[in-house]
C-alpha positions in Angstrom: 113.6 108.0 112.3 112.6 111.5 111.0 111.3 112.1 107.8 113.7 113.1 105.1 113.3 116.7 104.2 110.4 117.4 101.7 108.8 113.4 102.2 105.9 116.0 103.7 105.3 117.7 100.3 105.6 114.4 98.3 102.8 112.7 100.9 100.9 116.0 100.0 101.1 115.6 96.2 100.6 111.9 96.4 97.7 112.5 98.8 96.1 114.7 96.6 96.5 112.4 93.5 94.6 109.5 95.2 91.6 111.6 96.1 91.5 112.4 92.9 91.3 108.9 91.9 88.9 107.8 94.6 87.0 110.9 93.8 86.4 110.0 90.2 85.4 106.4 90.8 83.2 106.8 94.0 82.9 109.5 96.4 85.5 110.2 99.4 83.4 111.1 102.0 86.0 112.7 104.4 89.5 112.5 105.7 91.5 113.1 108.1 95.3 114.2 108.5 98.0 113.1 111.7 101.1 114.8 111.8 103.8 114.5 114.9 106.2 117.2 115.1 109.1 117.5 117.4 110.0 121.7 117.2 109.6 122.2 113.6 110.4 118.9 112.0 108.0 116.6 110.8 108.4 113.2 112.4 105.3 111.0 111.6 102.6 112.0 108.6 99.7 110.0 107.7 96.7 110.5 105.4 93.4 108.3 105.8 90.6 108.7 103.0 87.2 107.2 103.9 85.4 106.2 100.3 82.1 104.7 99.7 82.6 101.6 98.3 80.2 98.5 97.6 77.4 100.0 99.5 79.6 100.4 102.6 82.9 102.5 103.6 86.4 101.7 103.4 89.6 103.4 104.7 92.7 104.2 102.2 95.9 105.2 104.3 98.6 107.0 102.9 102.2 106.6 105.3 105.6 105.9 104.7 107.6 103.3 104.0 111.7 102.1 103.4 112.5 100.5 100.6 114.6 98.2 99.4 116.8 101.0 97.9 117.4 102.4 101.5 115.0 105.7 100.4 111.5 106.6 103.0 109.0 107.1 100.2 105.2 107.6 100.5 103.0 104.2 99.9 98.8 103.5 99.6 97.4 100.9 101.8 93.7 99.3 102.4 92.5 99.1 106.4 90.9 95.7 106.3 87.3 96.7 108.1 84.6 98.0 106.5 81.5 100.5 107.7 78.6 98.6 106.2 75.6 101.1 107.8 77.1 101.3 110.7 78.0 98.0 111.5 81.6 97.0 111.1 83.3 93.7 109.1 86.6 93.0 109.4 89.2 91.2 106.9 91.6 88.7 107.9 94.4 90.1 106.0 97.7 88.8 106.0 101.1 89.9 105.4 102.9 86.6 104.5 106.7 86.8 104.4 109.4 84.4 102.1 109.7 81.4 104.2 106.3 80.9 105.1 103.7 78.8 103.3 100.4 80.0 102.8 97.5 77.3 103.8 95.9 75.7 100.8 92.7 76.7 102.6 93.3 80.0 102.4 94.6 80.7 99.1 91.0 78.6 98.1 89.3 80.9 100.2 91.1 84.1 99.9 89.6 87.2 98.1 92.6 88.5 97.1 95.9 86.8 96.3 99.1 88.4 95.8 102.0 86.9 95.1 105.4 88.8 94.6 109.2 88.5 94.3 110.8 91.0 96.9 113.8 92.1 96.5 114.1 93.5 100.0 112.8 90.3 102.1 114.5 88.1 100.2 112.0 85.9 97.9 108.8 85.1 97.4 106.0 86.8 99.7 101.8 87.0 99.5 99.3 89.3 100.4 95.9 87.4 101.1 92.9 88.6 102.0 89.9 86.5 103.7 86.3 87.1 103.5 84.7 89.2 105.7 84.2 88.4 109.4 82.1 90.2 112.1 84.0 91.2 114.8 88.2 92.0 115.2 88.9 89.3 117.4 87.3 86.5 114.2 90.1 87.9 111.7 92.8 88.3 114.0 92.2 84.6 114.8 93.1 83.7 111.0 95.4 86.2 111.0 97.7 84.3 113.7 100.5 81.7 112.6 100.5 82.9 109.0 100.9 87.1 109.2 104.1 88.7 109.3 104.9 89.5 113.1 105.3 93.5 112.8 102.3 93.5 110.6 100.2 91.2 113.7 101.5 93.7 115.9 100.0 96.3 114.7 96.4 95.4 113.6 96.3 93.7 117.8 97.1 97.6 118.9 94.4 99.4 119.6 93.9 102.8 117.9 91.8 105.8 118.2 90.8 106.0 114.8 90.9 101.7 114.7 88.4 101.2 112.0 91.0 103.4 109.5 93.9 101.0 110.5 93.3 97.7 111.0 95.9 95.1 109.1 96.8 97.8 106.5 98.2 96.1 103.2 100.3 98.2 101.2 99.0 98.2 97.7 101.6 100.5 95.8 105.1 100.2 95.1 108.6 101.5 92.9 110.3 100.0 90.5 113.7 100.5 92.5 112.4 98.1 94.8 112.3 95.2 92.5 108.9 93.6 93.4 107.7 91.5 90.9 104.5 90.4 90.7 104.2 86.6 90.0 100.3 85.9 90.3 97.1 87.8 91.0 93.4 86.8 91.6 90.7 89.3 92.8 86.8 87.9 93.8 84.1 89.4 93.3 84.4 91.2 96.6 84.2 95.1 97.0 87.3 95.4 98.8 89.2 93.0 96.3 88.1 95.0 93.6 89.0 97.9 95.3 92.5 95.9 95.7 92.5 95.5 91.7 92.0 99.5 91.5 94.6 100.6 93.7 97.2 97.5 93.0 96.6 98.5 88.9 97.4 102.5 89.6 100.3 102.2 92.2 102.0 99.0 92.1 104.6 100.1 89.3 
């Protein structure tokens, strides 16, 4: 479905907003920009940030996402691989929807835990994120039998840019879309802290 008009200057703004963010707590050391047009119409728009992090380098996306209120509105999310001097690690991160059960193994383990009330889903859902593992195939092992399907799709599909979007969890949200947060827990971990940085600025 095609962008509502002027979602591309509000993905602008917000883009903007969250370099300035990253920029003042470590630096963004580049990004890059994908835009799909059909004629003159803006169709698809995506912004990835690559900031150092932790002694390694870490991929915030900015995309677009409906809501429960039925309105396409730009959202942050965390690619779940990390550049650590050239050598990637990847994050089994997981997407779990209402319904499901996470494993008691992995919410001991986990490095982040998020658990909110979604309005649009329906109930109860989690956002977990495992410690780092070395290679894609690892996390997308832990990934299976718990992650949301569309989400699973998605970090299985090879991209050209993979290391910027690999099992992207959104870590902002509105207040029309009625997700309450029940219970947070963030390790010592660079990429759950820089969870508890984003979730703190952007999930309103």
């Amino acid at each position: 479905m095609d962008l509502v008009e002027g979602l591309a200057i509000a993905m602008a703004t917000h883009a903007e907003a969250l370099r300035a963010v990253l920029g003042a707590v470590r630096p963004v050391k580049r990004y890059l920009t994908r835009v799909v047009l059909h004629g003159s119409r803006v169709t698809s728009l995506v912004y990835w940030y690559a900031v150092e992090w932790g002694g390694c380098e870490y991929y915030v996306k900015i995309y677009r996402k409906w809501g429960g209120d039925g309105v396409l509105r730009p959202v942050v999310g965390l690619s779940h691989v990390a550049d650590c001097g050239g050598r990637l690690v990847y994050y089994p991160a997981i997407d779990v929807d209402p319904g499901k059960t996470p494993p008691k193994e992995y919410l001991e383990r986990a490095v982040v835990v998020w658990r909110y009330r979604s309005a649009s889903k329906g109930g109860i859902a989690h956002h977990i994120v495992m410690p780092p593992v070395a290679t894609k195939s690892q996390a997308l092992k832990w990934m299976r039998g718990y992650d949301d399907n569309k989400h699973l799709k998605f970090a299985q599909r090879p991209r050209r840019v993979d290391h910027f979007d690999f099992a992207v969890l959104r870590v902002s949200s509105y207040p029309h879309w009625g997700e309450e947060v029940l219970y947070a827990r963030f390790g010592d971990d660079p990429m759950a802290q820089l969870h508890r940085l984003l979730r703190s600025i952007y999930w309103l």
